[in-house]
Kinemage of the C-alpha trace (Angstrom):
@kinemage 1
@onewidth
@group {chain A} dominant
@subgroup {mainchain}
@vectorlist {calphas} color= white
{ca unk a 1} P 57.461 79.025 133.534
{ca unk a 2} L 57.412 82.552 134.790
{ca unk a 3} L 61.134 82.310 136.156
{ca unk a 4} L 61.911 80.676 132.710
{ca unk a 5} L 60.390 83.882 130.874
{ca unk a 6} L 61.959 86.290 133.118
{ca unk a 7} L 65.355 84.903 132.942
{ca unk a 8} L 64.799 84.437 129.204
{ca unk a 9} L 64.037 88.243 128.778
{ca unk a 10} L 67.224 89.394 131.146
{ca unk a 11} L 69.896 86.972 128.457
{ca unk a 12} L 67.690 89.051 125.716
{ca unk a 13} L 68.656 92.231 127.414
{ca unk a 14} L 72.018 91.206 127.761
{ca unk a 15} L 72.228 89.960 124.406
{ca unk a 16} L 70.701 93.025 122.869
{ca unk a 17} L 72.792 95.429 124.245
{ca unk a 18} L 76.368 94.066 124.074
{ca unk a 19} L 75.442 92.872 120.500
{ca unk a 20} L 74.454 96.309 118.810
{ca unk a 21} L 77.687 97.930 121.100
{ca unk a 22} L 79.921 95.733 119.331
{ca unk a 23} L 77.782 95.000 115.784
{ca unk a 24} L 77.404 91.179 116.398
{ca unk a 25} L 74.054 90.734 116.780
{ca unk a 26} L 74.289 88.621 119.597
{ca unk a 27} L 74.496 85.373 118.569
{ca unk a 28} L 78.050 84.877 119.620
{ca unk a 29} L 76.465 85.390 123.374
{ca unk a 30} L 73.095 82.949 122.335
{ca unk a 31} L 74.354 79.747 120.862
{ca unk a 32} L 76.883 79.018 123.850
{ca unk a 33} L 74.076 79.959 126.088
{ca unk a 34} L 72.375 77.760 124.645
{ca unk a 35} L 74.627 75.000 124.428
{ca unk a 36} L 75.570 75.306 127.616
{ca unk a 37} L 72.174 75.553 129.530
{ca unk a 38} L 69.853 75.064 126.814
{ca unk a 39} L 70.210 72.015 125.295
{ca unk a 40} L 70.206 68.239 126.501
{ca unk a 41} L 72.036 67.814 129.664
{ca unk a 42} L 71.527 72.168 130.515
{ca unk a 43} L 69.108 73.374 132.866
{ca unk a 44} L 66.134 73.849 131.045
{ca unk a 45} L 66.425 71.372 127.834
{ca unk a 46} L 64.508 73.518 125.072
{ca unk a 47} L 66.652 71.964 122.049
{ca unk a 48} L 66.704 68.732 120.895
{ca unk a 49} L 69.136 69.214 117.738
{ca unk a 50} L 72.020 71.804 116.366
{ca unk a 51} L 69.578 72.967 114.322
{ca unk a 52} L 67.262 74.015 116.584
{ca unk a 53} L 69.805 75.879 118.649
{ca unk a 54} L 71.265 78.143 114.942
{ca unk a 55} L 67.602 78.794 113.995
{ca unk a 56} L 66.455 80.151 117.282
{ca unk a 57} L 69.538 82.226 117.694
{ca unk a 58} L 69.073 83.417 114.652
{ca unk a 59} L 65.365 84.612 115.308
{ca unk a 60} L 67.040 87.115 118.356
{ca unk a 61} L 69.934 88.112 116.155
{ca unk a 62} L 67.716 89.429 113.779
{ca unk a 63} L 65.600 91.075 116.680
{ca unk a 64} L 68.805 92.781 118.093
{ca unk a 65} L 69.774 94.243 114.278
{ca unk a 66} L 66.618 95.544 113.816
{ca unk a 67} L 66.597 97.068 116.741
{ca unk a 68} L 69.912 98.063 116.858
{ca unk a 69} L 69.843 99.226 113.179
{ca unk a 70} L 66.592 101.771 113.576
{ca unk a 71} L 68.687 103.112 116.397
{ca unk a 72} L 71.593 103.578 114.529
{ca unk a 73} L 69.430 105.349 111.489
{ca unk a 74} L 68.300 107.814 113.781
{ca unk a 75} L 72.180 108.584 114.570
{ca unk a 76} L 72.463 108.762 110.762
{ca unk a 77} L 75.758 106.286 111.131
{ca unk a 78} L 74.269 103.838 108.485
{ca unk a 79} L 76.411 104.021 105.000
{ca unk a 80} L 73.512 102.864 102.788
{ca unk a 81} L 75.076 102.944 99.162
{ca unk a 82} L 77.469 100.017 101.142
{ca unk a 83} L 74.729 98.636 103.341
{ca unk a 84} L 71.935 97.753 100.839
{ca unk a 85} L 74.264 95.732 98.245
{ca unk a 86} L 75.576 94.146 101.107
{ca unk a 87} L 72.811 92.838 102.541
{ca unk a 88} L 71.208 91.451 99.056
{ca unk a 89} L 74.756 89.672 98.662
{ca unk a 90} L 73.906 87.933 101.979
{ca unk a 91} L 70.916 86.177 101.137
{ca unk a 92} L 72.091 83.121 99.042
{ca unk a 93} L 74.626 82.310 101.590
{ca unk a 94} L 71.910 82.112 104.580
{ca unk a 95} L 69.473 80.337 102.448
{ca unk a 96} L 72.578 77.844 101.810
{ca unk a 97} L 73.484 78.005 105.594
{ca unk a 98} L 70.181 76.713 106.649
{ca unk a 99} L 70.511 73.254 104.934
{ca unk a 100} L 73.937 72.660 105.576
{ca unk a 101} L 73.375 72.473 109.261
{ca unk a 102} L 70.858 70.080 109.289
{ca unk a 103} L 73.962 67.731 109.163
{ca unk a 104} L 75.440 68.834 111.950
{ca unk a 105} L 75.537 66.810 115.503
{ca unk a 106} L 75.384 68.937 118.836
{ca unk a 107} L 79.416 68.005 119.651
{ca unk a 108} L 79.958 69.142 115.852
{ca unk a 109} L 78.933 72.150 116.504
{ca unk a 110} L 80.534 73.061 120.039
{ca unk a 111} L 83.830 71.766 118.533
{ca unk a 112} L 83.472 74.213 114.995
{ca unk a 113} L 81.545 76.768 116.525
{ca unk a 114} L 84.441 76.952 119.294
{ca unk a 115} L 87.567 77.064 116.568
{ca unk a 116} L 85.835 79.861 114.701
{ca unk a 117} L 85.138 82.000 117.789
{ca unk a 118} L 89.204 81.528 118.877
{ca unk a 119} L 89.956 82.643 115.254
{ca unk a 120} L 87.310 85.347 115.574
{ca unk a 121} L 89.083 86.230 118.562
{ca unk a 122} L 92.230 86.461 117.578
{ca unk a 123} L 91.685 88.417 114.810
{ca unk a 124} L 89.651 90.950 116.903
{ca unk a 125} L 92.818 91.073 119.086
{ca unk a 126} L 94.960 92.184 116.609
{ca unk a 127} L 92.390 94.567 115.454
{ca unk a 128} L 92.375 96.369 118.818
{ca unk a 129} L 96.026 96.865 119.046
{ca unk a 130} L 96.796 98.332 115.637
{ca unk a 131} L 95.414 101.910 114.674
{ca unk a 132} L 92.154 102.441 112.326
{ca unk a 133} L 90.412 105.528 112.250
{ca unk a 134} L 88.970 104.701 115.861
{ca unk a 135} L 86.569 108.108 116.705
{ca unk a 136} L 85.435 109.075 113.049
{ca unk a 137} L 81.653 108.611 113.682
{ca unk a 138} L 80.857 110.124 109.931
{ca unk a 139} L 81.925 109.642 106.453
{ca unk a 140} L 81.580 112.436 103.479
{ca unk a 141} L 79.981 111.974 100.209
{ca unk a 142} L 83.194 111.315 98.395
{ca unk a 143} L 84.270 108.556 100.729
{ca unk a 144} L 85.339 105.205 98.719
{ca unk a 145} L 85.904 101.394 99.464
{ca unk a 146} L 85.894 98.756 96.734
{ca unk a 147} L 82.142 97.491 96.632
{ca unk a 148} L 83.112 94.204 94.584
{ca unk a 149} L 85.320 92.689 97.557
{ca unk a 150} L 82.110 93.784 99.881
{ca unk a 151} L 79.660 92.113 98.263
{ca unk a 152} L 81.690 88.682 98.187
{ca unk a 153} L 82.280 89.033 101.697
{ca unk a 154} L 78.856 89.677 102.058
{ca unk a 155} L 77.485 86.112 100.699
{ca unk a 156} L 80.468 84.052 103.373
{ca unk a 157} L 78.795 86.586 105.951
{ca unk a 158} L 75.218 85.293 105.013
{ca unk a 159} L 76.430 81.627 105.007
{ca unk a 160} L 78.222 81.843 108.926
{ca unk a 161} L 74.836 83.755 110.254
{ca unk a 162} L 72.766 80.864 108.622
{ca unk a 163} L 74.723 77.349 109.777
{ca unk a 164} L 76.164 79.073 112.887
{ca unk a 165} L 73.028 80.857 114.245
{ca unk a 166} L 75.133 84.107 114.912
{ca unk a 167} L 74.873 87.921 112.836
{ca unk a 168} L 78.179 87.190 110.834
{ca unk a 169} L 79.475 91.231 112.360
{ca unk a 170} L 82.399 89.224 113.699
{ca unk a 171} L 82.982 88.645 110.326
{ca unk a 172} L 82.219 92.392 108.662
{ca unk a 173} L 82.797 94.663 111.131
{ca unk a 174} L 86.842 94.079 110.607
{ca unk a 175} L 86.441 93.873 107.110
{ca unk a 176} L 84.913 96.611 106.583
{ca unk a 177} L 87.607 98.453 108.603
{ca unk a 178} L 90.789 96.636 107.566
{ca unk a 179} L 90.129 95.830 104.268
{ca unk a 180} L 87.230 98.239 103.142
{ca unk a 181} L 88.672 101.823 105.440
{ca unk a 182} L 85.589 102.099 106.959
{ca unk a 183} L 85.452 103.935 110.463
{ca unk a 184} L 85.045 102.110 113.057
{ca unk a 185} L 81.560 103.145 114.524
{ca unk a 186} L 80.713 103.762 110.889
{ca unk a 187} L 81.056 100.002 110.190
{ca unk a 188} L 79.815 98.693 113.262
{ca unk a 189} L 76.569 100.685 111.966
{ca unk a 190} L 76.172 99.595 108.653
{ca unk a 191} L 77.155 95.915 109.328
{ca unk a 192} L 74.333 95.750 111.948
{ca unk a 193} L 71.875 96.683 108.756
{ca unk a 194} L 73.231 93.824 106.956
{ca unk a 195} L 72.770 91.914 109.800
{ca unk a 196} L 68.934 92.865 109.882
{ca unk a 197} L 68.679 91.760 106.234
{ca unk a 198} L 70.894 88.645 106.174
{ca unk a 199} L 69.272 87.466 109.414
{ca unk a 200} L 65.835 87.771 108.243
{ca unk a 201} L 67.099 85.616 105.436
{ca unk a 202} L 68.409 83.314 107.587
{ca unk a 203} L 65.352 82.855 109.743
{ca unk a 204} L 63.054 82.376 107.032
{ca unk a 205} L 64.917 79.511 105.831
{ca unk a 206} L 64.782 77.651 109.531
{ca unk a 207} L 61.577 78.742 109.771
{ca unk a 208} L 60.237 76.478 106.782
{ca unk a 209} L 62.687 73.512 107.885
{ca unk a 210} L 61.031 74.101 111.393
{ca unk a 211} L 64.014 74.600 113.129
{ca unk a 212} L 63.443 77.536 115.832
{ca unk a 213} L 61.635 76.640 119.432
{ca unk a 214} L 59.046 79.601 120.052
{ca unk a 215} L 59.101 80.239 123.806
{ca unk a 216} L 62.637 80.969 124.486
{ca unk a 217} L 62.949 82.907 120.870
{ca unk a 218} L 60.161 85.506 121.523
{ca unk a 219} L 61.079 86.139 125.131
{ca unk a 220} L 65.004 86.792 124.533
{ca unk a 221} L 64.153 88.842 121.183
{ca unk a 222} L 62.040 90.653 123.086
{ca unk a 223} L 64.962 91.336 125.671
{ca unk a 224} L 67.256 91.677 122.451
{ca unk a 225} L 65.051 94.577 121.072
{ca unk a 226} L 65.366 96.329 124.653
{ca unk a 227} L 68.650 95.842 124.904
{ca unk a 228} L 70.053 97.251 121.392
{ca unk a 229} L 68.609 100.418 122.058
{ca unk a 230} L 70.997 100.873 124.914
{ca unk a 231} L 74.156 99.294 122.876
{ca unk a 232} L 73.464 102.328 120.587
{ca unk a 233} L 73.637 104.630 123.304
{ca unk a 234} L 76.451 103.367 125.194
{ca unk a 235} L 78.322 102.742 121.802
{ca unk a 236} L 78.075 106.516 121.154
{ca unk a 237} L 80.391 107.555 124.523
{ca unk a 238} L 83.050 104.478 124.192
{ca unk a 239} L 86.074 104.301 122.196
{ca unk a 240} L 86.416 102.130 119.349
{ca unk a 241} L 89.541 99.770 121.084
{ca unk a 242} L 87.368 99.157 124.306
{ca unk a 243} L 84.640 97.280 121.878
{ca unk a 244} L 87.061 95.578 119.992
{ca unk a 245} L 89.236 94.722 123.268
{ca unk a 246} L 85.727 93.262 125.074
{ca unk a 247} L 84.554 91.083 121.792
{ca unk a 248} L 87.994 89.468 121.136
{ca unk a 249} L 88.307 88.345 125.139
{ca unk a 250} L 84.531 87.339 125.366
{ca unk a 251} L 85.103 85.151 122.130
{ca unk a 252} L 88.322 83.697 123.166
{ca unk a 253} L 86.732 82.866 126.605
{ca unk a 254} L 83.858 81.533 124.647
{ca unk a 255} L 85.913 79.639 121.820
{ca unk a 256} L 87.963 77.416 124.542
{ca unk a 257} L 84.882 76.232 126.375
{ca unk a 258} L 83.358 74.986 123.331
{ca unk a 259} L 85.949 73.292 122.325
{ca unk a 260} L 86.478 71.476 125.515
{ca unk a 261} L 82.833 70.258 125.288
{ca unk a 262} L 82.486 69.433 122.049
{ca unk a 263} L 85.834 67.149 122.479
{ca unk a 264} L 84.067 65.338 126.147
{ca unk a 265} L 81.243 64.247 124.088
């Protein structure tokens, strides 16, 4: 049990602090973790059910944005007249989120899970090799992005943290640079408050359908918590196109193993 614990706090740490670098949350590290060694057939079987695996993931995703988002306050990197919409737009969509996965099977999951983290991936590629406004850390008062297109984004964001257990930053964080102009560091900020909120959400919701296993969910959000706080320090001395390069490889590594083990089921 100790070993258990230990190890669980080290994936925490882990989790925590590549997460917040790259304004994930973590849950794109959790769930395969989880499906991999986690679940029936892994190492240490904690989860039983899909479910189970999206809730608890979801409990250290929203330990890492918290985290990670008090951090990035103190920095003063948060865009809050963006942020705060945002994050109320997420909440129907991880309420929704919650139910939906309910009817999904474990190979259902490695097999969508993986073909969303290959298109995640690719997109991040493409991301990293086009310019963006890379080492603008700040925005001005009279900065301006279209607030409507946000907030819809916002509510998909909400639904992919809720059925897929992750923080739905794979999702924003290019948005909000591509589509919205938002720095990069600037939107890595703000989408981990929106992950804070939209997780929180999200973990109520499991948490009445009694979907998140305690043990392993305190001990890696306690890692998580650790770990963001040195994601927001390391993500103030590293260019914008080394995050983006290391999330678009970790997800494409990531994407093809789940797909291969969601199809040998």
């Amino acid at each position: 049990m100790i070993l258990q614990i230990l190890l669980f706090l080290l994936l925490g740490i882990g989790v925590g602090t590549f997460g917040t670098l790259v304004g994930i949350g973590g849950g794109l590290i959790c769930v395969p973790v989880f499906i991999l060694f986690l679940s029936e057939g892994g190492v240490y079987p904690y989860f039983h059910s899909a479910a189970q695996i999206t809730g608890t993931s979801l409990v250290v995703v929203m330990a890492n944005a918290l985290s990670g988002t008090a951090a990035y306050i103190r920095q003063k990197r948060v865009l809050f007249r963006a942020a705060v919409p945002f994050a109320l737009a997420t909440l129907p969509g991880a309420i929704l989120g919650s139910y939906i996965v309910d009817d999904f099977s474990g190979p259902m999951l490695d097999f969508y899970f993986g073909i969303f983290l290959l298109l995640m991936a690719l997109l991040m590629g493409w991301n990293a090799t086009h310019s963006h406004r890379a080492e603008v850390t700040e925005v001005g008062p009279d900065f301006q992005f279209n607030q409507w297109i946000g907030i819809g984004a916002s509510f998909f964001v909400g639904f992919l943290s809720s059925i897929f257990g992750i923080g739905g930053g794979v999702v924003h964080v290019p948005l909000m640079i591509y589509l919205l102009g938002f720095p990069v560091h600037v939107a890595t900020a703000t989408s981990h408050f929106v992950l804070a909120c939209s997780s929180l959400f999200g973990v109520i919701s499991h948490f009445l359908l009694h979907h998140i296993v305690w043990l392993p969910a305190i001990c890696i959000s306690l890692g998580a918590a650790i770990g963001a706080q040195l994601g927001a320090r390391i993500s103030q001395k590293m260019k914008s196109k080394v995050i983006l390069v290391l999330l678009s490889c970790a997800m494409f590594a990531l994407g093809l193993r789940l797909i291969a083990l969601g199809n040998t089921h």
